[in-house]
C-alpha atoms as one frame of an Amber mdcrd trajectory, in Angstrom:
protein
  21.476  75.658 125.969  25.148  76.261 127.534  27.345  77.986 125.848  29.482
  75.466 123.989  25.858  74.343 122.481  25.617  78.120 121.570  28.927  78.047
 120.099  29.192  75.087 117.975  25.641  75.570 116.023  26.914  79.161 115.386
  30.023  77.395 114.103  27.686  74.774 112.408  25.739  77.692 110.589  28.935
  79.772 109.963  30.732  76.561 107.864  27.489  75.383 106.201  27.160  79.144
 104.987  30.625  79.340 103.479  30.210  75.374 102.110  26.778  76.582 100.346
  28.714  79.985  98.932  31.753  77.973  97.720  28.861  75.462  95.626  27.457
  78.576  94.255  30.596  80.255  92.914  31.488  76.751  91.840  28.755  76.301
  89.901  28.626  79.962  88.337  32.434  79.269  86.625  31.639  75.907  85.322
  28.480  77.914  83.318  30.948  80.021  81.804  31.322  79.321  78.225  34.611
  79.112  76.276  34.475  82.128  74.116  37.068  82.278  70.720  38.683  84.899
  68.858  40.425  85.295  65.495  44.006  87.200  64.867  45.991  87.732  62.374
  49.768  88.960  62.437  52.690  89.321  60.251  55.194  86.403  59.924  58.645
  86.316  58.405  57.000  85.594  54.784  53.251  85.701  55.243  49.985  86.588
  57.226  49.832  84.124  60.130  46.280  83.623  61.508  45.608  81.994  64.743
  42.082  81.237  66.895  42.008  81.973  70.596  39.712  80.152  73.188  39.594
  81.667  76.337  37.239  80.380  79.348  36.435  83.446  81.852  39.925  85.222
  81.780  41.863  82.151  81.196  43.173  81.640  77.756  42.582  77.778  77.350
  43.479  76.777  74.020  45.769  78.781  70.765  45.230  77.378  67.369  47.496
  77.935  64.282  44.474  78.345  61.790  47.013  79.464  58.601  50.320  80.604
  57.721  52.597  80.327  54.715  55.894  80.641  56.481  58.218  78.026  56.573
  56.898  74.521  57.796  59.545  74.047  60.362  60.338  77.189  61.256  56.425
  77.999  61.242  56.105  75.214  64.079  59.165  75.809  66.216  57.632  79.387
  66.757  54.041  78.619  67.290  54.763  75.872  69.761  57.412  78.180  71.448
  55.383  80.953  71.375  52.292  79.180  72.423  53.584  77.214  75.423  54.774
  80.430  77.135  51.675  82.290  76.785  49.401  79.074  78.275  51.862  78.944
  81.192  51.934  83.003  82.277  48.423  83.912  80.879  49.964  86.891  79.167
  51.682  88.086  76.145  54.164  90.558  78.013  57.410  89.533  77.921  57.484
  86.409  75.420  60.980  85.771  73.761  61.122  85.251  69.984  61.714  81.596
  69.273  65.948  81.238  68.086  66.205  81.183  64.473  62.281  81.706  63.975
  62.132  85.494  65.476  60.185  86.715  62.213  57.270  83.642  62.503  57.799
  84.534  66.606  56.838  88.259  66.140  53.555  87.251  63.881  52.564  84.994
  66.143  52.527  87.039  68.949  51.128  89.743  67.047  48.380  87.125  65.894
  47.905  86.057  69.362  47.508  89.808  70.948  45.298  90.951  68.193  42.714
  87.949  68.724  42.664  89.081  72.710  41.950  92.444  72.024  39.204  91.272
  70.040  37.933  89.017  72.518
């Protein structure tokens, strides 16, 4: 064998390595089951209780499971809330919802109190 022969089955064996590696990390996350968690916090009138599903690290799903505030005001926070926690992956610096900051703070409080219990 010359050395580009040499060469490009070491390069062969080197890729086919990495491709075999990548399948078996691959594989490992998909077998990771999503995993929930219960909070509750204080809302503006009531206990608000939410259910957390994360998957690995990543927080997946964020279910209102009860609350007695305020239908609209209730929502407006929660899907507020919610949607900026999905989109950084974090609770740290999540602005109360306008008009809803009381059903804002128990939902975050819900929220951070199910992921220290997951």
């Amino acid at each position: 064998m010359d050395k580009k022969q040499i060469s490009g089955t070491l390069i062969l064996v080197l890729i086919s390595v990495i491709f075999l590696g990548c399948i078996h990390i691959m594989s490992h996350e998909k077998a990771i089951e999503p995993q929930t968690s219960v909070g509750t916090g204080r809302g503006y009138s009531s206990q608000i209780k939410v259910e957390v599903t994360l998957q690995g690290n990543t927080i997946v799903s964020i279910d209102l499971l009860e609350s007695g505030d305020t239908p609209g005001l209730i929502d407006a926070a929660f899907d507020g809330i919610v949607r900026s926690v999905l989109k950084k992956q974090s609770t740290e610096d999540i602005d109360a919802v306008t008009g809803a900051t009381g059903s804002s703070k128990g939902v975050m409080e819900a929220i951070k109190n199910a992921l220290e219990d997951a």
